[in-house]
N, C-alpha and C positions, 0 to 999 in steps of 0.2 A: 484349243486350236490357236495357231502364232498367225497371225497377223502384224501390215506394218500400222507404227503408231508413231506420230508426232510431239505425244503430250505423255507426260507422267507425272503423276500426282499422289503424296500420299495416304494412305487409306486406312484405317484403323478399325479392321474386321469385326472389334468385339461389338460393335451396334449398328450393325445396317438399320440403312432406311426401307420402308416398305411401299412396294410401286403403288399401292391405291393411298395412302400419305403423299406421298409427290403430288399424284395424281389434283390429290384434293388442293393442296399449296398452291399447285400453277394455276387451278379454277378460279382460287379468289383473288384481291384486288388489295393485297396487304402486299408492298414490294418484300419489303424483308424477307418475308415468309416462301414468294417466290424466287428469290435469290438463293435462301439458303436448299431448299428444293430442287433447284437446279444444279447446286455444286453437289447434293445427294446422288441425282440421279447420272452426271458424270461419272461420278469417283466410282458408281457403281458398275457405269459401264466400260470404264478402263478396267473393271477387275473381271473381265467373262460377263458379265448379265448384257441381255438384250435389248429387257424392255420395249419391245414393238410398239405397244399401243402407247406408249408414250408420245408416238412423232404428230400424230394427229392432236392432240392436247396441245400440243408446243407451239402449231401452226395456228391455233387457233386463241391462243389465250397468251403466252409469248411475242410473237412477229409485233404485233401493233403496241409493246412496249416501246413508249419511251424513255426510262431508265435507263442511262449509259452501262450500269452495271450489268443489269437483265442481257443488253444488249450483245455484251463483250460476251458473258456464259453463254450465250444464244450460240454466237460464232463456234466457240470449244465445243458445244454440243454437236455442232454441223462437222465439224472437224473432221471429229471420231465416229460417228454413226455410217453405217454402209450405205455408200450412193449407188452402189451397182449392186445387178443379182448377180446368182449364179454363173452366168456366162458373158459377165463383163458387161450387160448394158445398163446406161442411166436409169434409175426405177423413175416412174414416171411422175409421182408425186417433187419429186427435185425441179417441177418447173416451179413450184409455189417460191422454194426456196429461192431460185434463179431471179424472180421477180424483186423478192425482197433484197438481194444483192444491188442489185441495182436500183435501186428507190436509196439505198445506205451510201453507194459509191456517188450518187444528185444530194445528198443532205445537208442540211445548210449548217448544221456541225461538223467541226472538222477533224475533231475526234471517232465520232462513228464514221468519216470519211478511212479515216487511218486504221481503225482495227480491222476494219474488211477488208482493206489491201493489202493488209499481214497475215487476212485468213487467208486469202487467193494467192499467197505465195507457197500455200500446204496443200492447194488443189490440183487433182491431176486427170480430173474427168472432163474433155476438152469439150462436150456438149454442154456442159453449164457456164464453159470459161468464155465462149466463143460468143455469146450476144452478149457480153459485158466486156468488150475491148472498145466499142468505143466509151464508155466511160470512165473504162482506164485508162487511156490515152490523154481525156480531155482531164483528167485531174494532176498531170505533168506540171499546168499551167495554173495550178491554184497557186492562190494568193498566201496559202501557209508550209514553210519548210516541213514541217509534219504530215503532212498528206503527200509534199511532194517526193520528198525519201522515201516514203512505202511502195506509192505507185513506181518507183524507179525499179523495186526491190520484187514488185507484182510483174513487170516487165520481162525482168531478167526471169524471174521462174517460168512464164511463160513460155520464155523464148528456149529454153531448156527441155520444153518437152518433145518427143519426138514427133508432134506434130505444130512444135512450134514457130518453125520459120511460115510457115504458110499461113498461122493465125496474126504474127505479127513479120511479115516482109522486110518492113525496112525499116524495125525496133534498131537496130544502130545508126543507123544514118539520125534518125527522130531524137537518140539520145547522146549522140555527139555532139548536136548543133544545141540542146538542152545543157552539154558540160560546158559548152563556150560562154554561155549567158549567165548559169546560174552563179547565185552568190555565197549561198546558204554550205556551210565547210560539210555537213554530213550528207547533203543531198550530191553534192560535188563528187564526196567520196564512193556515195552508190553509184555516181552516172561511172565512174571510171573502174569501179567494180566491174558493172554491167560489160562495158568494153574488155573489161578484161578476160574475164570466164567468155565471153560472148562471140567478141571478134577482136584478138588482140592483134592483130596488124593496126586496125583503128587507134587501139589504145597507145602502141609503139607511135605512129606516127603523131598523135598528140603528145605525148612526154616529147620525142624530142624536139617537137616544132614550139616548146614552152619550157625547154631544158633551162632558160637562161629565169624563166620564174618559177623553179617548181621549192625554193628556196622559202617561197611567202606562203605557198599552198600553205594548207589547214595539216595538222595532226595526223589526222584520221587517210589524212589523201594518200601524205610521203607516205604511212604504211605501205597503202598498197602500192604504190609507187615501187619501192621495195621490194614486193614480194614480185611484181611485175618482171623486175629485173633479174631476180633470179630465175624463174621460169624461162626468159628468153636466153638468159649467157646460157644455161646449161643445153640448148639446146644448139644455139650459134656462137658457138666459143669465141668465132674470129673476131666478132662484133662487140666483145667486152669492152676496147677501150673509152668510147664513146658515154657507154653506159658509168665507167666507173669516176669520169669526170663529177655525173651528176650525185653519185655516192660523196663523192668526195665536199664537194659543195654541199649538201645537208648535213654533214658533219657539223658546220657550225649553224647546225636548227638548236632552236630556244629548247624542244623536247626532248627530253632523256633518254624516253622510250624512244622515238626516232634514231637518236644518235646511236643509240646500242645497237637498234641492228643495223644503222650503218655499217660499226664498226666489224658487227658478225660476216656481214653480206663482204666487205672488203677483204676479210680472212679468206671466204671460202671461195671468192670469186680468181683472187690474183696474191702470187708469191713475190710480188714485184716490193725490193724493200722499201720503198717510196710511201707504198699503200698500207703494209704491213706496221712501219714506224708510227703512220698519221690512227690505225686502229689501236694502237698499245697505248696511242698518246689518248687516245680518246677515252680507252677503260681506266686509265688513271684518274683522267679529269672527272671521272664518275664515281671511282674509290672516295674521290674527297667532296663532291658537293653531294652525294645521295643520303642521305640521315638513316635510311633503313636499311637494317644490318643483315637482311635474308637479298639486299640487292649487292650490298658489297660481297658477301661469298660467291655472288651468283659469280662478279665481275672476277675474282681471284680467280674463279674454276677457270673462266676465258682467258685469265693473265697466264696459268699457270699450262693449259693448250697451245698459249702461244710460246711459253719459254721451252717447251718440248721439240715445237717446230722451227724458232727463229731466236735462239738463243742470241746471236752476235747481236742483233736489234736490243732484244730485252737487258741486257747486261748497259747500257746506256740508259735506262730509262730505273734507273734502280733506284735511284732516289729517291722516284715519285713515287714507285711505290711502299717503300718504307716511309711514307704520310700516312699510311692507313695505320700504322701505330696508335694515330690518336683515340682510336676510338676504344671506348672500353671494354668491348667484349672480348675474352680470351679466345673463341673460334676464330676471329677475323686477325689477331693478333695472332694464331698458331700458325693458319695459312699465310700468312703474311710473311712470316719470319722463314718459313719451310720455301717457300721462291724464293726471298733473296736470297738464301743460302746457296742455291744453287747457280745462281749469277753474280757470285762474287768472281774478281779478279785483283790483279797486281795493281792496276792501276785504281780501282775504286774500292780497294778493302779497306784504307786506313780511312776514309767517307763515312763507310757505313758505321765502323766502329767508332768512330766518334758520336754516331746517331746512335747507337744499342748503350755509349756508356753516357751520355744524356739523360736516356731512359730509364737506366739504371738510378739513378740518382733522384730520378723523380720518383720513383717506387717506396723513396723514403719517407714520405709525405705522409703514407698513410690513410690518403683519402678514405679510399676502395678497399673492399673486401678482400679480393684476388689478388693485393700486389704481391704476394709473397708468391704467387704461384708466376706470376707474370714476370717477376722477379729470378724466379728459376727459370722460364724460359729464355729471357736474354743473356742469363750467367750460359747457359749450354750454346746459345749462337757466335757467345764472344769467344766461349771455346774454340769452338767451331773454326771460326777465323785465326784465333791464335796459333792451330794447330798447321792451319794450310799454309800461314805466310804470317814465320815466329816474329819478322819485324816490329807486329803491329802491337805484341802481348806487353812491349815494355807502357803504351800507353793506356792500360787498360789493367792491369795487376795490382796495383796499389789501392785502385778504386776499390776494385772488387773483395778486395782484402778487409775492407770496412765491415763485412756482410758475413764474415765468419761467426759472428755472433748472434747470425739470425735465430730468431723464433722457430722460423721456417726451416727446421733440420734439413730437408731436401734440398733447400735453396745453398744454406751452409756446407752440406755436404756437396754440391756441385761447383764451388768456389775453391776448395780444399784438393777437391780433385784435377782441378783446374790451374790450381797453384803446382801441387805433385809434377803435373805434366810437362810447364813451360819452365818450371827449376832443371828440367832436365835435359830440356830441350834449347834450353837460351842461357848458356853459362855464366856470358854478360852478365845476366839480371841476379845471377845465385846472392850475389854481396845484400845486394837491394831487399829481394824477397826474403832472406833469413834476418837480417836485422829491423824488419816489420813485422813481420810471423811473432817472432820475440818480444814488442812491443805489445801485437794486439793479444796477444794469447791468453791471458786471460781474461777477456772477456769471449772465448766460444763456451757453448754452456752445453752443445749436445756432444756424450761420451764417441759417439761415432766419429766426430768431425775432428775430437780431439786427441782418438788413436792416428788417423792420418796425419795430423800434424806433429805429433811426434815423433812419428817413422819420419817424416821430412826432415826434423831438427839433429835428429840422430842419424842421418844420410848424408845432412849437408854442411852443417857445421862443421869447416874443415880447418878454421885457422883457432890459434889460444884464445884473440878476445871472445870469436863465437861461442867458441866450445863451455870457455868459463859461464857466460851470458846466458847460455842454454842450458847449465848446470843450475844456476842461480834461479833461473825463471823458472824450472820445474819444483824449484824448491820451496819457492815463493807461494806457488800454489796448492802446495803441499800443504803448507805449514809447518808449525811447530809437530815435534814428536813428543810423548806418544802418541798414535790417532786416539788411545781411549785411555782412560785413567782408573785404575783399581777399583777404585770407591765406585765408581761407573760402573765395572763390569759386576760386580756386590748387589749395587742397586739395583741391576737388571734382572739379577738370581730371584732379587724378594717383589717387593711390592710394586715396583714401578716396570714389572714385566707386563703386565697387560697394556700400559700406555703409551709403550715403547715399540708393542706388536700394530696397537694402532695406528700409530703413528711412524707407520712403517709400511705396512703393509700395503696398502696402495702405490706404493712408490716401488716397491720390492718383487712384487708379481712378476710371475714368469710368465711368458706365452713362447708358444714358436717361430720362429720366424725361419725364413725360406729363404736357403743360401743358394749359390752359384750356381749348383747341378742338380737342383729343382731337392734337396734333402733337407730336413728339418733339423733345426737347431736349437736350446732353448737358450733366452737371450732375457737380460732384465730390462725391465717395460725402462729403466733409465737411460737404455743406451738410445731409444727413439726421441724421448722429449726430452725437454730442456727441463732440469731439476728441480727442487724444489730444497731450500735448503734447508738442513737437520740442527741438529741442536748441537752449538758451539760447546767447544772445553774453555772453563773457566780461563780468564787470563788471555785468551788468542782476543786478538782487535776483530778479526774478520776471518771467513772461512775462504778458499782460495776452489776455485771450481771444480780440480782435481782430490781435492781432500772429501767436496760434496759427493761427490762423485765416487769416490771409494768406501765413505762412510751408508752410501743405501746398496753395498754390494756387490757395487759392479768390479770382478776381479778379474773380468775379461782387460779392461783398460788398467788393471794391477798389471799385468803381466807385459801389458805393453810398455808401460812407464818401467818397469825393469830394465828391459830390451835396450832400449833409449840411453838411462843415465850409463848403462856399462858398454854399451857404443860409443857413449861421450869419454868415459875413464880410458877405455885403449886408444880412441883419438887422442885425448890428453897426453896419455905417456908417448906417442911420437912425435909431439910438438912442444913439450915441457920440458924445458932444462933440468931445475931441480927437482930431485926424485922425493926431497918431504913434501910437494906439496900436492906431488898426484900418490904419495901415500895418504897424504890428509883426505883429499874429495875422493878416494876410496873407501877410505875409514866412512867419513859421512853416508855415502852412496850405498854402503853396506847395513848400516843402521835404518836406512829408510826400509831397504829390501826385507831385511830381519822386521821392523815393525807393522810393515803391509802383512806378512805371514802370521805373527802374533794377534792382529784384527781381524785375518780370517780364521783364524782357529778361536778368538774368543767367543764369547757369547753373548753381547754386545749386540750384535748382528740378528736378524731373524732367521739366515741361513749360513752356513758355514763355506767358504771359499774351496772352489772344484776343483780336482786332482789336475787338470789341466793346466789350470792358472797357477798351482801352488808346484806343479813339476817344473815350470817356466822361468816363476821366478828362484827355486831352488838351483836352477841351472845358471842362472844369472849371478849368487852368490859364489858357487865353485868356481865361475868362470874368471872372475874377481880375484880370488884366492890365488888362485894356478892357471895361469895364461900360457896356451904354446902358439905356436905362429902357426900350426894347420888352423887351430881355431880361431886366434885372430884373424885371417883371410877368410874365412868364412864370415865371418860377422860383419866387418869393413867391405869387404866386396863380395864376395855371393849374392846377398841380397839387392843391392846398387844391380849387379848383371840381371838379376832375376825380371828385374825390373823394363830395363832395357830393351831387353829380349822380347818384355811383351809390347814397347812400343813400338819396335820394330814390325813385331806380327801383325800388330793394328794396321800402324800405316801397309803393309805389306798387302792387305784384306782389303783395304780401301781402295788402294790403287789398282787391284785387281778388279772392284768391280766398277770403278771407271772406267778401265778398260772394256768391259763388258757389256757396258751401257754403250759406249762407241766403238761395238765391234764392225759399222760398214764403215768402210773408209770412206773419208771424204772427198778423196781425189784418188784417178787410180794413173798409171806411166802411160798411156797410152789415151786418155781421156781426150775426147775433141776442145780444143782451145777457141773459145769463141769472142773473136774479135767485134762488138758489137757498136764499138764506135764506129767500124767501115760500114754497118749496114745503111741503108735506104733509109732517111726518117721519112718520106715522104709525108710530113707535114706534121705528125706525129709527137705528142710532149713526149717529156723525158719519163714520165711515169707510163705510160704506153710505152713504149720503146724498150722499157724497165719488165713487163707483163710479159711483152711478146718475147723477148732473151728466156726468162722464165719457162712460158710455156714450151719453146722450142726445149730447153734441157728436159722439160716430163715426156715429151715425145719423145727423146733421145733414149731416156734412160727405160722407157717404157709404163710411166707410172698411170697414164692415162687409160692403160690394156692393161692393168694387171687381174690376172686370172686367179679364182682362190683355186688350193689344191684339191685337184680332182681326186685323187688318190685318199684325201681326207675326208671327200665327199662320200666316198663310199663306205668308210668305217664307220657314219654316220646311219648309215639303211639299217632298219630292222625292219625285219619280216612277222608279219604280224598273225595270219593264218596260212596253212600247209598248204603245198603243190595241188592236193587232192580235194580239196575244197571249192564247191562250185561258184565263190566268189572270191578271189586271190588279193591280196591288199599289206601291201607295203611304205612303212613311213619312214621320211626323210626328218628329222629330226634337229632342228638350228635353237641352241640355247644362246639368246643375247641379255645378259643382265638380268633382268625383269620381267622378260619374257620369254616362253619357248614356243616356237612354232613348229606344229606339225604340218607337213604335206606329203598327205595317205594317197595314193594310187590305190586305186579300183579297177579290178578287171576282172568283165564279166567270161568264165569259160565255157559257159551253158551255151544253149542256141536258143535261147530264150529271152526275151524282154523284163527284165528287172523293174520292178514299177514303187515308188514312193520307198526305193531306196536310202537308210538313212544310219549315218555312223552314231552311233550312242557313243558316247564316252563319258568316263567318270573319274575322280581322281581323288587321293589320299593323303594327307600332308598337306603343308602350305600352300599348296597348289590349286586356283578357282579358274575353270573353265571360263570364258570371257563371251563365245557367242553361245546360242543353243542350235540344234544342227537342223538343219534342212533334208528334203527328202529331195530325191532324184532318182529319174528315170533314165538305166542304160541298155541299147541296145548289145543283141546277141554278141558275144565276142570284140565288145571295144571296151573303152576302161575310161576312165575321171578321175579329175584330182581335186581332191579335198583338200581344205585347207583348216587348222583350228589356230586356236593363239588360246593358251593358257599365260595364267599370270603367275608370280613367285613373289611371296612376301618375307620366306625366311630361307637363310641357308640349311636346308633339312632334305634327307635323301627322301624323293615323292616316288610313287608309283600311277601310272594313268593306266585304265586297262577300262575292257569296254565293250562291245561286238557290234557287228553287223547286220541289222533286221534288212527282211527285203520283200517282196510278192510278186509272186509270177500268176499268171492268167490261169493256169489250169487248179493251182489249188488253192482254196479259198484261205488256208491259214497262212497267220506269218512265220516267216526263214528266218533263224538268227545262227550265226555264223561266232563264235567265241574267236578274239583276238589275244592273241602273248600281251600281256605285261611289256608295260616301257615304264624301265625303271630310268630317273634321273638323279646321276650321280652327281653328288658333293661337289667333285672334282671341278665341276661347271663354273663353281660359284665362287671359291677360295682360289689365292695369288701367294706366293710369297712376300715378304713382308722382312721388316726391320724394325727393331726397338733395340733398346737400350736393356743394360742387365736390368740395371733396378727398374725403369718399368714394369719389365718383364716379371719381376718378383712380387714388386706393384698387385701389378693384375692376377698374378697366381692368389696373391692372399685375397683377394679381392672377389672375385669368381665363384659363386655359388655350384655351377654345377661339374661335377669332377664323374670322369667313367674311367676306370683304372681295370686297362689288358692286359691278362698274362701272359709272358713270352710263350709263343707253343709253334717253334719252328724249326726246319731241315737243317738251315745256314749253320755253318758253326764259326764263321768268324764273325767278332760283336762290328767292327768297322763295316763290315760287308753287308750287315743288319742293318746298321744304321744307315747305311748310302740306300738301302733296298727300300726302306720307311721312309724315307724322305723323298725319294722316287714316287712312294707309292701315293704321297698324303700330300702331293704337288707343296711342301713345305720347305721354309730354309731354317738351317742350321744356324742358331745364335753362338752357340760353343765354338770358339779359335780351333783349326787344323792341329796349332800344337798342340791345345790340349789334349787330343784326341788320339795324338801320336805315342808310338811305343807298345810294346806287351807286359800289360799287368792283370793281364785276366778281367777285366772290370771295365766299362765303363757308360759314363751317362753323360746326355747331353740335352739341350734345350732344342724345339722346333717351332718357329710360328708361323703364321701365316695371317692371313686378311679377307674378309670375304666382300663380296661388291654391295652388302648392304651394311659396309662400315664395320661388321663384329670380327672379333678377335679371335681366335683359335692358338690355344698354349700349349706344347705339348712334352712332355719329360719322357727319356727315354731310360729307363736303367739296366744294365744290361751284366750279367756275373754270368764267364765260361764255367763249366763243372766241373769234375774231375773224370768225367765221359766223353768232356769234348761237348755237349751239349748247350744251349744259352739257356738262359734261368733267367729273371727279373719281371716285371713291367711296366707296363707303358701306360702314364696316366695324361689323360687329358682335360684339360679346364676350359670353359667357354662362359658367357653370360648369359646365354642360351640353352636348354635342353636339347632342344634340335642339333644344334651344332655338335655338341658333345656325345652324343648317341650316335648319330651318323658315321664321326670319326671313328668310332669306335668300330662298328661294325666295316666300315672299310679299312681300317686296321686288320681283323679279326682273318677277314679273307683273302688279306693281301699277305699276310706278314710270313705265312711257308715257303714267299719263295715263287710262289707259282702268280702267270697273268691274269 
């Protein structure tokens, strides 16, 4: 049976104690022995035992301890044990108890003074309360702040009971004139507690008649100071301004905690920019003095609520918060960088960027483990800024250009890509960036970083001395020819092939790797890390990066370096006068091409070079050979346009969903123009004055009344048993985050009395029921609302289901009533979302659990498929519109999304029309979670024909 309880304690079933042991323990006169005896006989009666004959033992061998400890467990025991019978009255043996209350509440310690006024604050039997008020009263006035805070604390419970005004009358008057004298900050804080739960007009009327010191109060006061003030503004809005004086005044309290929720209570109380500015100033000032890094996120969550709501304020204060930079954790550093981003502008972009290329520059140090990663993140912010407002890229490119040689391929590959971008976007700088690029170029050491910069050199190198310089520099890194020498390829045939395999083969290894449209590719483990160099041809001084780099295989970046020099030879012939010398860097250029092919066909190698890369660079010799002008235009500019085209679409995607994000206008033609310098200050500051303009616009616009949709309210009802059922019962169903609340209607149809009525319910998945259920009694034909609160620990589709037990008077067994299944979908949980390709690839490789659905659906167009899946899986589209564009029977694309407890959700669509007109493919999806992955899956499974 549930009873209420006070106390919980835990218990360890595998050894109960036995009640004639206790028994015996509390008889003798060894304390120990009755101490631990009495945490026995507790622990056993918070778990169901009753132990009756115990209370006579305890009264008897117990009371007349003096042991503080004995004493304290004495109280716990009194706690929990039943003071009433059956029908509510005090059993009678509770006067013994009553006595010993009061001989503890006179004791000349002031300890057992104070544990019994903390017991009497858990008492609700007002026959034992009520001949021990004068000695609660008179312990107001002891001499120790410890008995006086309890008894403050004994007060207010009292006065809280339903027959408390009458046991204590003029308990606020008594503890008002007690807040004006006392000194002691925690007894302070209960008297004005007490006021506050008790009779806050008292309490109002003490703040403000002490408004001008509530600046000196204690800690513990301004809380509830605090919380005081929001209870009353939400109730008397018009009365805020007064109140947010004194907000604004503890703002500059010594305490953090205080200050914080100043600054909260100032958000939620007033939109006035005055108030707003002095709370953004104040979570800054707490970004930078708080040392613990679970208090600065908290603070970013509230930066980043307010940049949502008062953007124009926060884009001034952007400085301060790029100081949380210092701190070394990369969460506090990711949130950090993901606000400003969004409050940059024209006027403080070139600010920040000078603070992110600071940054950058300290990352070279090498302290810290993470700069390479930290280092990737400010390379993507500087992007970021370079992309919005190109002015700022020419004081930030050169730095960045240092880092192509990072360790950190991702950090190097985001600088490369970032270089790509503003060479094409910033003309000015083309001179600049390609006579650096050329400089640093050999030193980038990962094959990935170094096909993009190639495609840049063979793009942009557009005048003789670049083009020669670019010729020169890839050759430099080449080296000498041949890459391998006879006797070498001999020696590799006989004896020295085994040491050649080992010494290779870790570098050589192939794995997959996961391109653009979620499809598998195999790639040599060299193009991720930074190399390791091979064994030199006699005669060379030094191997040059790209020769390392060709010699363990990789003929992916053969094919590129093809591309490149014969980009360079048809730029040369439009910009070279005489025609031997662009036959000479032909003649060269063809000799390299031919000796790349000759390394991947030898045996030299642990694998032989792919029809891919050797049809590539074969096309690069012919092209060499016999040049016409369809294909020189394709070479020189197709790929230049290709390029374009897709910066265009970026920016194009971006600007749309800024748009997006500011789709209510700000102002509309006919809007009330409110002249608020004419009004009445009636004595009024400027921050008041500031509040009320405010509030009058949410009155205006109606944000004070907004109503949620009814219309949605009702797609929310399920019906849980049939019309024909003698207890009818529907739930309203509200999923927030973390929790979902049910509120079930009951309604009785019988002409009968329902007695110890009570909803069972049980649930499946992530999902843990929060209270346990109560029984209730409903008459004939009326109805009750129940309420549950289940909690949700994962994104994972749950089911609740449950029934209805009930008893009527005429027959002695119990009703149960079966209820439908509430199923709670996925959808609840998961948002759309953004990431970056590689992320996105990132986390594909990364992601342990994969559910992969086959297409099995009505639709037959794949576009219409994929709008219907992305509809259906509340997800967005990473794949560009153009990609997506055109008929080629095929296609696939990326989807992610976010769920509210931070997990990921990846999803690949592939989609092939047949030769029936039917779709064929599927849809695989990746999470870090089984739940998540399974879910999606099955709400794929039933969504994807098409139908609701």
């Amino acid at each position: 049976m549930e009873k209420y309880c006070s106390l919980l304690v835990h218990f360890d079933k595998g050894t109960p104690a036995l009640a004639n042991e206790i028994k015996e323990a509390l008889q003798g006169n060894d304390v120990p022995a009755k101490i631990e005896a009495m945490k026995n006989a507790i622990m056993l009666m918070l778990n169901g035992e009753t132990l009756p004959q115990l209370f006579i033992t305890i009264v008897r061998y117990v009371l007349p301890s003096e042991d503080h400890t004995v004493q304290k467990l004495l109280l716990l025991y009194l706690e929990i044990i039943d003071k009433t019978d059956g029908k509510g009255r005090v059993l009678p043996e509770m006067i013994l108890i009553c006595q010993n209350l009061r001989n503890n509440l006179q004791h000349p310690n002031e300890y057992i003074r104070g544990v019994t006024l903390r017991f009497l604050c858990r008492l609700n039997e007002v026959e034992i309360i009520e001949p021990l008020i004068p000695s609660i009263i008179a312990n107001l006035e002891h001499r120790v702040p410890y008995v006086r805070r309890n008894a403050i604390l004994a007060v207010m419970s009292i006065y809280k009971l339903p027959q408390g005004e009458q046991l204590l009358a003029d308990a606020p008057e008594t503890i008002e004139k007690f807040l004006s004298t006392e000194q002691d900050p925690s007894a302070r804080r209960n008297a004005f507690l007490m006021l506050f739960n008790c009779a806050q007009d008292r309490a109002v009327n003490y703040l403000l008649s002490n408004a001008d010191r509530v600046l000196e109060w204690g800690e513990l006061l301004q809380m509830v100071v605090l919380d005081l003030i929001r209870k009353v503004c939400r109730t008397k809005k018009d009365e805020k301004g007064r109140y947010i004086k004194i907000i604004i005044s503890l703002l500059s309290a010594p305490s953090a905690a205080v200050v914080y929720e100043c600054a909260g209570t100032l958000v939620s109380l007033s939109s006035a920019p005055t108030a707003i500015k002095a709370a953004a100033t104040t979570y800054c000032q707490l970004l930078i003095s708080q040392s613990d890094n679970n208090v600065k996120l908290i603070v970013l969550d509230r930066l980043n609520e307010l940049k949502a709501s008062h953007r124009e304020i926060m884009v001034d204060m952007i400085m301060d918060v790029l100081r949380a930079l210092s701190s070394p954790n990369l969460d506090i550093r990711k949130k950090t960088l993901d606000i400003v981003l969004e409050l940059i502008t024209l006027r403080n972009v070139s600010e920040v960027v000078s603070t992110l290329r600071k940054e950058v520059v300290k990352t070279q140090s090498g302290e810290l483990e993470k700069n390479g990663e930290y280092r990737q993140m400010l390379i993507r912010a500087i992007h970021s800024c370079a992309v919005k407002y190109p002015e700022v890229a020419s004081t930030v490119v050169h730095v960045l250009m240092d880092f192509l040689g990072d360790n950190n391929v991702a950090s190097a590959m985001d600088v490369i890509v970032f270089v790509r971008e503003i060479i094409e976007t910033n003309p000015k700088l083309r001179v600049s960036i390609i006579t650096r690029l050329l400089d640093t170029f050999y030193q980038i050491r990962a094959a990935r970083v170094c096909s993009c910069a190639l495609w840049i050199i063979g793009e942009y190198c557009l005048s003789l001395s670049e083009i020669e310089s670019g010729i020169t520099t890839i050759k430099q890194c080449l080296g000498d020819l041949p890459f391998f020498s006879v006797s070498e390829e001999e020696e590799s045939t006989d004896s020295s092939k085994k040491s050649q395999q080992t010494s290779t083969i870790s570098v050589s290894s192939r794995r997959p790797a996961i391109l653009a449209d979620g499809t598998y590719a195999t790639q040599s483990a060299a193009s991720e890390n930074a190399f390791s160099a091979p064994a030199v041809l006699q005669g060379s001084p030094a191997v040059g990066n790209l020769r390392s780099l060709l010699l363990v295989g990789d003929f992916f970046l053969g094919a590129v370096i093809a591309s490149t020099l014969t980009k360079l030879i048809l730029r040369l012939e439009e910009v070279q006068p005489l025609k031997t010398e662009v036959n000479k860097a032909s003649t060269d250029i063809l000799l390299i091409l031919v000796a790349m092919l000759q390394l991947g066909q030898s045996s030299v190698l642990s694998h032989p070079i792919d029809n891919v890369s050797r049809d590539r660079i074969v096309i690069c010799i012919r092209l060499l050979c016999n040049t016409t002008d369809s294909l020189r235009s394709i070479w020189l500019s197709s790929c230049r346009e290709s390029f374009v085209s897709m910066l265009c679409d970026k920016k194009a995607r971006e600007t749309e969903e800024i748009k997006a994000k500011a789709q209510i206008p700000q102002s509309q033609p006919d809007d009330l123009i409110d002249f608020y310098h004419l009004k009445s200050r009636k004595g009024m500051s400027q921050l008041e004055l500031e509040d009320q303009v405010q509030d009058d616009l949410k009155r205006a616009t109606g944000e004070f009344t907004k109503d949620a949709d009814d219309a949605n309210k009702l797609n929310r009802i399920i019906q849980l048993t049939g019309f024909s059922d003698p207890v009818y019962a529907e739930a309203y169903v509200t999923v927030h985050h973390y929790d979902i609340l049910l509120d079930v209607t009951i309604i009785n149809r019988t002409k009968e009395t329902l007695q110890n009525l009570c909803l069972e319910l049980a649930t499946m998945g992530d999902l843990k029921l929060v209270e346990r259920p109560q029984n209730y009694t409903i008459a004939p034909e009326s109805s009750k609302q129940i309420k549950a609160n289940i909690k949700v620990s994962s994104t994972e589709t749950g089911v609740i289901f449950g029934n209805i037990v009930y008893e009527t008077s005429n027959v002695l067994e119990r009703n149960v009533v079966v209820l439908n299944d509430i199923h709670i979908d996925i959808m609840d949980y998961i948002s759309p979302a953004v990431c970056t390709d590689a992320a996105f690839r990132t986390m594909w490789a990364e992601f342990e659990w994969e559910n992969k659905v086959a297409i099995n659906t009505t639709i037959t167009d794949e576009k219409e498929f994929l709008d219907h899946i992305i509809k259906s899986t509340n997800m967005r589209c990473l794949t560009a519109p153009s990609a997506l564009e055109g008929e080629c029977g095929f296609l696939a694309a990326n989807l992610y999304a976010k769920s509210v407890f931070g997990e990921d959700a990846l999803v690949n669509v592939s989609v092939e029309k047949q030769a029936d007109s039917k779709l064929h493919g599927y849809i695989r999806i990746r999470s870090k979670t089984q739940g998540i992955a399974l879910s999606l899956g099955d709400k794929i499974t039933l969504k994807q024909k098409g139908g609701n």
